[in-house]
MOPAC internal coordinates of N, CA, C and O (Angstrom, degrees):
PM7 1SCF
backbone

  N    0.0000 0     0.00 0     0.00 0    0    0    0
  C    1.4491 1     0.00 0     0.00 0    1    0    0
  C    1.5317 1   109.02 1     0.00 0    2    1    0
  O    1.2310 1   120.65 1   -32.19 1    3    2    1
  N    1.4975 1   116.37 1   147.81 1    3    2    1
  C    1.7148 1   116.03 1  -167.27 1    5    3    2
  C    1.5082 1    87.54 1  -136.97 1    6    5    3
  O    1.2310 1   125.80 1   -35.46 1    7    6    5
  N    1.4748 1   106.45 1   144.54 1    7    6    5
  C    1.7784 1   103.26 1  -174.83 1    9    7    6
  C    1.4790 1    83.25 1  -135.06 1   10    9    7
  O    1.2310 1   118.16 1     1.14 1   11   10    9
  N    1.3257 1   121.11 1  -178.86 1   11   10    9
  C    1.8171 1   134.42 1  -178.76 1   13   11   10
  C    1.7939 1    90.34 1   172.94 1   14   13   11
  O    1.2310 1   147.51 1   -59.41 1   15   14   13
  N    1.3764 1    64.08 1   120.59 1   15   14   13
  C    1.9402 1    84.86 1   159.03 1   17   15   14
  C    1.5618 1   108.25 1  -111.24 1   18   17   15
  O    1.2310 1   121.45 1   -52.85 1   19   18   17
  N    1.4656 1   114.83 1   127.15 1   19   18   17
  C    0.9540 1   138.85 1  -168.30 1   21   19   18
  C    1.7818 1   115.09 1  -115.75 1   22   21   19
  O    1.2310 1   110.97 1   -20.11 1   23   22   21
  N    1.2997 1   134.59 1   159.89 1   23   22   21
  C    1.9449 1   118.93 1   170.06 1   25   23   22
  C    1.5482 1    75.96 1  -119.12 1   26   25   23
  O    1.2310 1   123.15 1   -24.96 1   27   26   25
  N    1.3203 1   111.57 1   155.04 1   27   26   25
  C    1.4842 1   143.27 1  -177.86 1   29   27   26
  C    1.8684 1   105.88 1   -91.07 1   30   29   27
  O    1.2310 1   123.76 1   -86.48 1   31   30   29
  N    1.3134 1   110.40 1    93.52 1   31   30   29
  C    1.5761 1    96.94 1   176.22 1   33   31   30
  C    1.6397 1   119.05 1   -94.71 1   34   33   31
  O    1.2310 1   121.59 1   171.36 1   35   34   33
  N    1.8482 1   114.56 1    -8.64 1   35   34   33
  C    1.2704 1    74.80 1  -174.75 1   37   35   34
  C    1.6298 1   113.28 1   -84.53 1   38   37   35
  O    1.2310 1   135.92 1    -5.11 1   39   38   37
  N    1.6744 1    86.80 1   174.89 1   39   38   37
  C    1.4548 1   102.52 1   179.75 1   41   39   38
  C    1.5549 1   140.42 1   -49.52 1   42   41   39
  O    1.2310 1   119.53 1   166.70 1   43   42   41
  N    1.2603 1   118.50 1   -13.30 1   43   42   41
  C    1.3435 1   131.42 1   151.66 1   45   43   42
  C    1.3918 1   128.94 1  -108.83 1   46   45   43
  O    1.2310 1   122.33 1  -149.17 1   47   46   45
  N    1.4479 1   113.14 1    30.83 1   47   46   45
  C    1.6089 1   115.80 1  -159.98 1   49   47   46
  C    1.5704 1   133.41 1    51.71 1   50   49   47
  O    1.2310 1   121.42 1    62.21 1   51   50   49
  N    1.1798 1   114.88 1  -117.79 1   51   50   49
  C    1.3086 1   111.99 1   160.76 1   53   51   50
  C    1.4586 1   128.68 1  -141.76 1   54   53   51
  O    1.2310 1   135.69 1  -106.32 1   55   54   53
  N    1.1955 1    87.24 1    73.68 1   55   54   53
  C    1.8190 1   112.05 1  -171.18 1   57   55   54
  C    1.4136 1   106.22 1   -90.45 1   58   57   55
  O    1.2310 1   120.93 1   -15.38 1   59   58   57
  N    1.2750 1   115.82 1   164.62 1   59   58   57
  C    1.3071 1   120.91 1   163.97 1   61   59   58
  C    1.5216 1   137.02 1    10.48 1   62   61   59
  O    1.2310 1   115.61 1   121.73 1   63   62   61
  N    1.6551 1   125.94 1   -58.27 1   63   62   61
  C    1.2597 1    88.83 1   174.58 1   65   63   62
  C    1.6496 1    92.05 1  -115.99 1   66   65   63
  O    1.2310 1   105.63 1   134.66 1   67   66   65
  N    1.2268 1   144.24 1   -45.34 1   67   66   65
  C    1.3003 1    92.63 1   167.61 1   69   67   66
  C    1.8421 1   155.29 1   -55.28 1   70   69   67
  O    1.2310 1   130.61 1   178.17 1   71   70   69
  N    1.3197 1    97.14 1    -1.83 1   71   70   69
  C    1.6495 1   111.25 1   156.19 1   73   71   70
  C    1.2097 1   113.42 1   -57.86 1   74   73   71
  O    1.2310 1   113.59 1   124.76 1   75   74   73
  N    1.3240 1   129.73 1   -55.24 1   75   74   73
  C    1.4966 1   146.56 1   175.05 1   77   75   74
  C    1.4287 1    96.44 1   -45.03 1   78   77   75
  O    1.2310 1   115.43 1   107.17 1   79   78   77
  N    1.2801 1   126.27 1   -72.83 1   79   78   77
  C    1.1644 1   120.86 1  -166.26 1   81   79   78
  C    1.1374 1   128.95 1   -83.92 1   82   81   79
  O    1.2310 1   118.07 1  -143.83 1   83   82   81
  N    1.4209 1   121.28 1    36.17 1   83   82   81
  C    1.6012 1   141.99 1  -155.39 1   85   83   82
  C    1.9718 1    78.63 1  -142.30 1   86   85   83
  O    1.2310 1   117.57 1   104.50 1   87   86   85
  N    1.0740 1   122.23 1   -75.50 1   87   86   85
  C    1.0630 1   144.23 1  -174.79 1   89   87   86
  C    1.4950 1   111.11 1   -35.75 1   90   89   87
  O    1.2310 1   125.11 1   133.23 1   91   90   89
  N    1.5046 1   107.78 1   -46.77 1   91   90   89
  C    1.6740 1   119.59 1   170.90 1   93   91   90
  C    1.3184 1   116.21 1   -80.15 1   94   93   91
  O    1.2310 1   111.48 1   150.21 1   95   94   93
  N    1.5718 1   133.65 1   -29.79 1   95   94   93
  C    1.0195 1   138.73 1   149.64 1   97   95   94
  C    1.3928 1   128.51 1   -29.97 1   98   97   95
  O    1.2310 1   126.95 1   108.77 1   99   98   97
  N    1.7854 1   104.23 1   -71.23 1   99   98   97
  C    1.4445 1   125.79 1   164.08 1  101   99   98
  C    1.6452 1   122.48 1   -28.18 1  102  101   99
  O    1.2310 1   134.87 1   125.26 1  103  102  101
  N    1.4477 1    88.84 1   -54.74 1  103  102  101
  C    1.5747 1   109.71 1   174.43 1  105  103  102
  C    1.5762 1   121.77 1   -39.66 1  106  105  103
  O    1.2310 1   123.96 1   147.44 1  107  106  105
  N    1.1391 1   110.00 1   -32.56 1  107  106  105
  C    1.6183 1   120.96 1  -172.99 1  109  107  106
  C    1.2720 1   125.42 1   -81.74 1  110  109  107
  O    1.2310 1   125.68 1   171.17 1  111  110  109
  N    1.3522 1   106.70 1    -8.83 1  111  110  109
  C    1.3564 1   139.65 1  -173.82 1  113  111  110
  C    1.4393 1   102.79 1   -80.89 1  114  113  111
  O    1.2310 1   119.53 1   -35.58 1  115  114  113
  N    1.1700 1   118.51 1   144.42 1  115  114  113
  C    1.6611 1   142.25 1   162.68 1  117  115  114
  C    2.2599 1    89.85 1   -78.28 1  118  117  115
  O    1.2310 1   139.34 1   102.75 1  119  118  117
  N    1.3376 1    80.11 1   -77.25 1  119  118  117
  C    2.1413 1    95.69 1  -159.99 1  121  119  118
  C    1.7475 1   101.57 1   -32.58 1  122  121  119
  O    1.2310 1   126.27 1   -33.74 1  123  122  121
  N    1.3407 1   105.56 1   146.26 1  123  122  121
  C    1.4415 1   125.24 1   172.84 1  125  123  122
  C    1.8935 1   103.76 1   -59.54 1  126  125  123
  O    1.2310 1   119.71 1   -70.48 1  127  126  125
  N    1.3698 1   118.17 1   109.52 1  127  126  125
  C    1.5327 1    91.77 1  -170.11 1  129  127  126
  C    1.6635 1   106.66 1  -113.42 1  130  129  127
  O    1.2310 1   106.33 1   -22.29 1  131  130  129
  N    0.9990 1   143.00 1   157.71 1  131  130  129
  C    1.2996 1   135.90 1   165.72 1  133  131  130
  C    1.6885 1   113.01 1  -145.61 1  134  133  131
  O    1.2310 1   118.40 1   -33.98 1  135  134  133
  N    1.1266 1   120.66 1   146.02 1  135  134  133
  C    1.4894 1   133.91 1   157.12 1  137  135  134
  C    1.8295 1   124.02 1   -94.78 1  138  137  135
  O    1.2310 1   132.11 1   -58.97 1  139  138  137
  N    1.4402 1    94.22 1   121.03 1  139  138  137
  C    1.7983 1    86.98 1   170.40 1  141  139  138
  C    1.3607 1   116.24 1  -121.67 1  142  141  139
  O    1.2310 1   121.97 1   -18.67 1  143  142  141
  N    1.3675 1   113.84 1   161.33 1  143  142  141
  C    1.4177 1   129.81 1  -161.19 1  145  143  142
  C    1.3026 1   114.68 1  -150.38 1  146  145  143
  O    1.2310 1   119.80 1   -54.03 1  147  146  145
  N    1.2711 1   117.98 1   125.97 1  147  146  145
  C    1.3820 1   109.53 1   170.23 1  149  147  146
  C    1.6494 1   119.60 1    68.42 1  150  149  147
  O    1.2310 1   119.52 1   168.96 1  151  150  149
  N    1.1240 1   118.53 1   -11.04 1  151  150  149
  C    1.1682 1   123.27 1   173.25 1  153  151  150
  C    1.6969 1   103.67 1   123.63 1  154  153  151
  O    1.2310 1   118.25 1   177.11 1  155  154  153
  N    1.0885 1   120.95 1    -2.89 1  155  154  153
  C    1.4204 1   124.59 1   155.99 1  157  155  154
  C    1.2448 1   155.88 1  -147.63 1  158  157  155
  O    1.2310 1    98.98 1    20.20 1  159  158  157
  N    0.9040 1   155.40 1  -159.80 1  159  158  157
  C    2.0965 1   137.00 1  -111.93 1  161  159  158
  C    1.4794 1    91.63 1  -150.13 1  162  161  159
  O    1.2310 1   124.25 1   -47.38 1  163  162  161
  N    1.1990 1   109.45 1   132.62 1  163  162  161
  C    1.6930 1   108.77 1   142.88 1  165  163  162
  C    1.5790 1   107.92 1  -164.84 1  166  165  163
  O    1.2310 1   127.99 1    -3.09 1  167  166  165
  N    0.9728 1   102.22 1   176.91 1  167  166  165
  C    1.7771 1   105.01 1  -150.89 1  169  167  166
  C    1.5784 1    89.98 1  -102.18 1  170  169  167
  O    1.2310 1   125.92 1   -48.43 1  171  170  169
  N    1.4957 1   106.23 1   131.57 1  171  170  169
  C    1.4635 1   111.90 1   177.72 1  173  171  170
  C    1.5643 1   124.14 1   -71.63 1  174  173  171
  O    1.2310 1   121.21 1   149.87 1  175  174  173
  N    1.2479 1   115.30 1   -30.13 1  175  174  173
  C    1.6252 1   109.59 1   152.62 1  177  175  174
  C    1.5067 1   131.91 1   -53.10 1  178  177  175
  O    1.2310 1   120.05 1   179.04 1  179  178  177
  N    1.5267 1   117.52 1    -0.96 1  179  178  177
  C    1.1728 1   121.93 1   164.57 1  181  179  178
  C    1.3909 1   137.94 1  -120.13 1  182  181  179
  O    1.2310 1   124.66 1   -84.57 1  183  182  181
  N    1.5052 1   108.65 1    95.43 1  183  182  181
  C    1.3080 1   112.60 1  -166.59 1  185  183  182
  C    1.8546 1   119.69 1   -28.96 1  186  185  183
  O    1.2310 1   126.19 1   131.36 1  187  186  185
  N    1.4151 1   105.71 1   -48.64 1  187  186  185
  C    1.4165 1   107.59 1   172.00 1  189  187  186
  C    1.0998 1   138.60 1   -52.44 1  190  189  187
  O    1.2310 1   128.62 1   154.21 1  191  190  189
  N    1.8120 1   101.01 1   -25.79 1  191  190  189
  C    1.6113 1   117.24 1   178.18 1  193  191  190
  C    1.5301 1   111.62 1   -63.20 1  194  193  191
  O    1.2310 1   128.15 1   120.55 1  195  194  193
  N    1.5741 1   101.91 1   -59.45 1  195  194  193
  C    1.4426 1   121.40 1  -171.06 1  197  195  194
  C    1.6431 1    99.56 1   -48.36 1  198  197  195
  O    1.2310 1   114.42 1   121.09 1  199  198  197
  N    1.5512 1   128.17 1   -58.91 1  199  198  197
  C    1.1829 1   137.44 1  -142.06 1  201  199  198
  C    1.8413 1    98.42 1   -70.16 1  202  201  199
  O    1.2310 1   130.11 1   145.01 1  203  202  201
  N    1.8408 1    98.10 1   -34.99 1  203  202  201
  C    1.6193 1    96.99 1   177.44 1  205  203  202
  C    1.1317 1   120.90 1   -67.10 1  206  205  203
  O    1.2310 1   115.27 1   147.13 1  207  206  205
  N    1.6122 1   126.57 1   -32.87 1  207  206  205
  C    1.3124 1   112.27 1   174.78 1  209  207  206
  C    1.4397 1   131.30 1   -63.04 1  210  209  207
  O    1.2310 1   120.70 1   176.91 1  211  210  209
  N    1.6554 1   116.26 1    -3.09 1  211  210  209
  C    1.5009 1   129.16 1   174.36 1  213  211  210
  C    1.6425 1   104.15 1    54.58 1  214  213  211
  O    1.2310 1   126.45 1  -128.98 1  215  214  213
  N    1.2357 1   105.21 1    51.02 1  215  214  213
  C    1.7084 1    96.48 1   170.71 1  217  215  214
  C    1.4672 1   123.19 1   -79.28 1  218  217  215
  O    1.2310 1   129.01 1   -64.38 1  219  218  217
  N    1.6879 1   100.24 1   115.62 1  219  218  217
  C    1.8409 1   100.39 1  -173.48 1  221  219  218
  C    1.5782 1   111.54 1   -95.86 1  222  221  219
  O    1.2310 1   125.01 1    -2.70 1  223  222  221
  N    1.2541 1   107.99 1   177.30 1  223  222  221
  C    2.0177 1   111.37 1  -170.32 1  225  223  222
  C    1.3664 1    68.97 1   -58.26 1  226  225  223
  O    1.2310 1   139.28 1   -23.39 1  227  226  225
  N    1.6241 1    80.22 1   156.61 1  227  226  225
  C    1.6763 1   119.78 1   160.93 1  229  227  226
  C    1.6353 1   118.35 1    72.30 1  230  229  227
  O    1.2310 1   124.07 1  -176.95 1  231  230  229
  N    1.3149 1   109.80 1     3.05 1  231  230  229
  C    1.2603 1   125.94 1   177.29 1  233  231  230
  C    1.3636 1   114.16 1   -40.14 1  234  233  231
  O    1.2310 1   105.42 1    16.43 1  235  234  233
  N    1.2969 1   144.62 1  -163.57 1  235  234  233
  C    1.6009 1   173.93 1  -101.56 1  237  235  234
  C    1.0811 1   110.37 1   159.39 1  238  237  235
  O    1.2310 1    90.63 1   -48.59 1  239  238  237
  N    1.4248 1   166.51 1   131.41 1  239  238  237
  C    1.3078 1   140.70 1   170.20 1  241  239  238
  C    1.3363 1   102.07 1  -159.30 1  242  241  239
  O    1.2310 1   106.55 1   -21.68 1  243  242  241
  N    1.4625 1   142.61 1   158.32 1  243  242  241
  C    1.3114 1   140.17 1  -171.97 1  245  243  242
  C    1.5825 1   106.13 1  -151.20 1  246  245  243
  O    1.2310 1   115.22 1   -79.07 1  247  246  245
  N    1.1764 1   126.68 1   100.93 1  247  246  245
  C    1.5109 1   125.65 1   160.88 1  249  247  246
  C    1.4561 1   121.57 1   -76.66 1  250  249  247
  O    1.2310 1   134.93 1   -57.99 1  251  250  249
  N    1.1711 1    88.72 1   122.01 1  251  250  249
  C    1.9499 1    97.13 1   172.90 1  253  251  250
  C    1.5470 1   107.68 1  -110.40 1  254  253  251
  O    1.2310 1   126.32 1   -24.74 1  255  254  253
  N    1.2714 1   105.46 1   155.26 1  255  254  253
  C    1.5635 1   108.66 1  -163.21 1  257  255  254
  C    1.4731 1    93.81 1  -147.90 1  258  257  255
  O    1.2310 1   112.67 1   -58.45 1  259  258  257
  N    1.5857 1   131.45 1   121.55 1  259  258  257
  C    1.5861 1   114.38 1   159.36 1  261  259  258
  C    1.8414 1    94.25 1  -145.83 1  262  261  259
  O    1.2310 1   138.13 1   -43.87 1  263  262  261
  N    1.5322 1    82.46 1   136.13 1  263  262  261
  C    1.7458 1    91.64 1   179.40 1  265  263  262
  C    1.8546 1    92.28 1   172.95 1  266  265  263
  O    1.2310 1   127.30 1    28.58 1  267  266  265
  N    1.7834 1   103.57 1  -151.42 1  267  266  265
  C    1.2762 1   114.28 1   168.97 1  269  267  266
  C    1.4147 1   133.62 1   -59.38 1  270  269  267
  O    1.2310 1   131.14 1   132.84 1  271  270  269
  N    2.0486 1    96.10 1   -47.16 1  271  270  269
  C    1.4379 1   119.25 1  -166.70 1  273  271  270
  C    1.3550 1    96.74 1   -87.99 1  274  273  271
  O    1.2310 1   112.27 1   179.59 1  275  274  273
  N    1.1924 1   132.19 1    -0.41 1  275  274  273
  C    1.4172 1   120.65 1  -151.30 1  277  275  274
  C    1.5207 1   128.96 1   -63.60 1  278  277  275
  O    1.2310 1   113.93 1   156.32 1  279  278  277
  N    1.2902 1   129.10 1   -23.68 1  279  278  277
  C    1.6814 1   123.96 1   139.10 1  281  279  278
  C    1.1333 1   126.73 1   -66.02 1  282  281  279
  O    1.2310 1   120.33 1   155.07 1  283  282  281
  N    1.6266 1   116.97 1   -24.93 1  283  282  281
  C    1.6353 1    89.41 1   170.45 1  285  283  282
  C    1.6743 1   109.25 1   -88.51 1  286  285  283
  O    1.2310 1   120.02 1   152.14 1  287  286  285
  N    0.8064 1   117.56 1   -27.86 1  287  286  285
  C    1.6990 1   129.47 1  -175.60 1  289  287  286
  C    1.8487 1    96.12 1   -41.09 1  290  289  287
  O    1.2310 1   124.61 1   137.70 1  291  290  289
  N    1.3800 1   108.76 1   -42.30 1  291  290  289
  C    1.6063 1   118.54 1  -152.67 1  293  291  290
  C    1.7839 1    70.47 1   -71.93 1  294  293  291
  O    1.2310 1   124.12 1    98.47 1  295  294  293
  N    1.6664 1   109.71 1   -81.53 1  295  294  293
  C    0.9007 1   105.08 1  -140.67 1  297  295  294
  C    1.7749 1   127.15 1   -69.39 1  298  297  295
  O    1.2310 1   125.57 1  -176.82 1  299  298  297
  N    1.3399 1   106.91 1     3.18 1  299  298  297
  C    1.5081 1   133.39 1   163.53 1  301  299  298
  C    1.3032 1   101.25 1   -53.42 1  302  301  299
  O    1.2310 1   116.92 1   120.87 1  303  302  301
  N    1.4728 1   123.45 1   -59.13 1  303  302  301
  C    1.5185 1   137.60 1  -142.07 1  305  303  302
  C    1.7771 1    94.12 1   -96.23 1  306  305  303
  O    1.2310 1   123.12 1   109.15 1  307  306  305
  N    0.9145 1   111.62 1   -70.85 1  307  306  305
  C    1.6662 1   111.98 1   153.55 1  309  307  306
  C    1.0762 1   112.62 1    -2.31 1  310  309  307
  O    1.2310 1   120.14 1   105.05 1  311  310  309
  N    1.7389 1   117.34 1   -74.95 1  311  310  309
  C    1.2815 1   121.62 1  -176.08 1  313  311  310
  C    1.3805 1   141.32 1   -40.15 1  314  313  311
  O    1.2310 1   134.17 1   121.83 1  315  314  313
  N    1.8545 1    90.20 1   -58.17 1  315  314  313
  C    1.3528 1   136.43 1   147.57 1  317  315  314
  C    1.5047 1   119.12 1   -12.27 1  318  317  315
  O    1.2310 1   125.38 1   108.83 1  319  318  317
  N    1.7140 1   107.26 1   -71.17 1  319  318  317
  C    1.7423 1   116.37 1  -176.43 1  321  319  318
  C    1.7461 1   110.67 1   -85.35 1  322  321  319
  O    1.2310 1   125.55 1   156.08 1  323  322  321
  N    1.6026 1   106.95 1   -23.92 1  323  322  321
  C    1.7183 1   103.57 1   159.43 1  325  323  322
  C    1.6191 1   119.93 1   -50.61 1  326  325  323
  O    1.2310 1   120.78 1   139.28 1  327  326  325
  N    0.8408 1   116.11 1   -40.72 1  327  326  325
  C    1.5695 1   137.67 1  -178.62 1  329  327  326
  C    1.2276 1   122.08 1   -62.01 1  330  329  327
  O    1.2310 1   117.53 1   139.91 1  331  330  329
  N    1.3261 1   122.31 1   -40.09 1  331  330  329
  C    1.5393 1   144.20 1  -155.78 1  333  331  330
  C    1.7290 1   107.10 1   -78.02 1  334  333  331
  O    1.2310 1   120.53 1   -81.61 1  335  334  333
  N    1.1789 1   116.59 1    98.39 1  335  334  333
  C    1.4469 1   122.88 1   170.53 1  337  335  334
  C    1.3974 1   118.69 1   -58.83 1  338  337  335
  O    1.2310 1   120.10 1   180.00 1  339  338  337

C-alpha cells in the first residue's frame, strides 16, 4: 500500500472538471485507489465519490493506492492534482 498527502491548489478544489479528470486518470489504473478528506473515503474511480467529499483549495488530502500500479498510480495522480489550475 502507497499513501501521499498532498494540499489541493486548484482554484475550485476538486469540483467538476478537475474531478473528471482525476477520475479518468484513476481509471487507468489496475490498484484499488481512494482519496480521503476530512475524515473521509471515497474511491477515486468514482466521479460521485470524489465530488462528495467537497474538497476546497488549500485542502489536506491523502491518496492511498494498493494493487499492481500502486506507486506509479500515486505518483501519476499526485502529479495530476499539482497541475490543476
Amino acid at each position: 500500500m502507497v499513501e501521499r498527502e498532498l494540499v489541493v491548489n486548484a482554484s475550485t478544489g476538486l469540483h467538476a472538471r478537475p474531478a473528471t479528470l482525476l477520475v479518468k486518470k484513476a481509471s487507468s489504473f489496475k490498484s484499488d485507489l481512494s482519496i480521503e478528506f476530512n475524515g473521509k473515503k471515497a474511491n477515486i474511480k468514482s466521479l460521485i465519490g470524489v465530488l462528495s467529499l467537497g474538497v476546497v483549495k488549500g485542502a489536506n488530502i491523502k491518496l492511498v493506492a494498493s494493487g499492481d500500479d500502486e506507486t506509479l498510480a500515486v505518483e501519476e495522480l499526485a502529479k495530476l492534482i499539482n497541475t490543476l489550475e
